[in-house]
N, C-alpha and C positions, 0 to 999 in steps of 0.2 A: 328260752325255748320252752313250751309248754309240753309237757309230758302226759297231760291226762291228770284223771284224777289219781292217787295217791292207794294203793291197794292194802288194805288195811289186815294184817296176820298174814303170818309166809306160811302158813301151811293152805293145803287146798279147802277148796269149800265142800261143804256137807249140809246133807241134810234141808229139806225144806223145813217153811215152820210157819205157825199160826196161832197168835195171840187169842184167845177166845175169851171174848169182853161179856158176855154169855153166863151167868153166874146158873142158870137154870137150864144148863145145855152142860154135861161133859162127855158126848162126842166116846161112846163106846164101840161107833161104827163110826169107819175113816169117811170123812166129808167128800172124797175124791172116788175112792174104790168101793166103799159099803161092809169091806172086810172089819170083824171085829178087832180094837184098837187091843194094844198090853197096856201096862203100864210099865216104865222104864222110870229111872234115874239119869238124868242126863247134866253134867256140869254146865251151866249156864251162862255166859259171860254177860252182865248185863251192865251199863254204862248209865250212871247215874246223875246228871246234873247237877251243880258242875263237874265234869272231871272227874269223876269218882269210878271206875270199873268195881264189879263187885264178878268172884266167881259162887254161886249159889250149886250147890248139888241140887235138882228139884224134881221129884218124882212128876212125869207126865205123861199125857197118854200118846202111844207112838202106834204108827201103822208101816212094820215091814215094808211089803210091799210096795208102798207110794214114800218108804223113807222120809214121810210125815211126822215131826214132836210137835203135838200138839199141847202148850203152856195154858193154865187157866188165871187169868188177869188178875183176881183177888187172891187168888192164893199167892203168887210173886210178890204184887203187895202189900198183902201180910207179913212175908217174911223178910220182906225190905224194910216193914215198918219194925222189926223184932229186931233184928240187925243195928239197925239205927237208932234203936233208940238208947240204946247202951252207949254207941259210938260217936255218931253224929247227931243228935235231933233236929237240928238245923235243916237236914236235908231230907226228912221224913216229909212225903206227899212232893215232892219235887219231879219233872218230868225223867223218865228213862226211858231206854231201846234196847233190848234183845238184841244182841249182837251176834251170837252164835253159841259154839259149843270149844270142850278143854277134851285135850284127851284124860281120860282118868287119872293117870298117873300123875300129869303133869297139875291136877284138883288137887291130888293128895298131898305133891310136893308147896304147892300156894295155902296150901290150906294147915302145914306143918311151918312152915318156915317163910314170913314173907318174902315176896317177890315183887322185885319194882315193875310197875306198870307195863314200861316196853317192853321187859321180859315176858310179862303175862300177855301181850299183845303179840308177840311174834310166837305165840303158841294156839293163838284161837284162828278156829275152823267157822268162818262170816257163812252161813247161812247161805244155800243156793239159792231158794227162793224164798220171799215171806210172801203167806196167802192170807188172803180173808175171804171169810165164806157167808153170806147174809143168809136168814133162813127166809124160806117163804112155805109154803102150806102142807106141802106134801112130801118138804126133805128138803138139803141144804142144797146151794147152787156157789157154785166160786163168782165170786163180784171182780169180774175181768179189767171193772175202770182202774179198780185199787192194786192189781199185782204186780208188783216189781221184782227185778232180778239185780242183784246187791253186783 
């Protein structure tokens, strides 16, 4: 009997979110509402090829309002490449996926004392929506072919 796909972390989802591949764009007004963005700290759970989940603290830019974290693409992989290269280099430039977010505490606790994978998976909050936003002339517009709902 087929159940469906397989719902990945028991806790609920959060938070939209948007890769921005953008190295000359960081997005201090929210792509969606126009409001000026913060910057926040948001534990990140990011899934490294093969197999590898990584929880990253990563300061990014977030919009209240539209509960928008907006990630900036070189900087993750900077510190993916920093991470990796002490531990893995083998997996340095390998493909990943933003998976969602930790609660704090539960960053603190993975980040003091490992924690096996399923544990750290049944603690992550998958992302309600991931966006992307392509720019065009006079300000960004959401590219409706690309948005999915996890």
């Amino acid at each position: 009997m087929d159940r469906g796909p397989k719902k990945l972390g028991k806790q609920p989802q959060r938070h939209d979110f948007f890769l921005n591949p953008y190295r000359d764009w960081r997005f201090s007004s929210c792509p969606v509402c126009g409001a000026k963005t913060r910057v926040r700290k948001f534990p990140l759970v990011i899934h490294v090829e093969p197999r590898n989940p990584v929880a990253l603290n990563k300061s990014c830019r977030y919009c209240p309002p539209c509960d928008l974290i907006i990630a900036h693409q070189d900087e993750i992989e900077t510190q993916l490449t920093i991470l990796f290269s002490e531990r893995a280099p083998s997996l340095i430039g390998n493909e990943y996926l933003v998976m969602g977010t930790l609660d704090r505490a539960i960053w603190w606790q993975s980040h003091r004392d490992a924690m096996p994978v399923g544990e750290l998976l049944d603690h992550l909050h998958v992302f309600e929506q991931v966006l992307q936003f392509e720019p065009e002339h006079y300000g960004w517009v959401r590219d409706w072919g690309h948005t999915r709902r996890e």
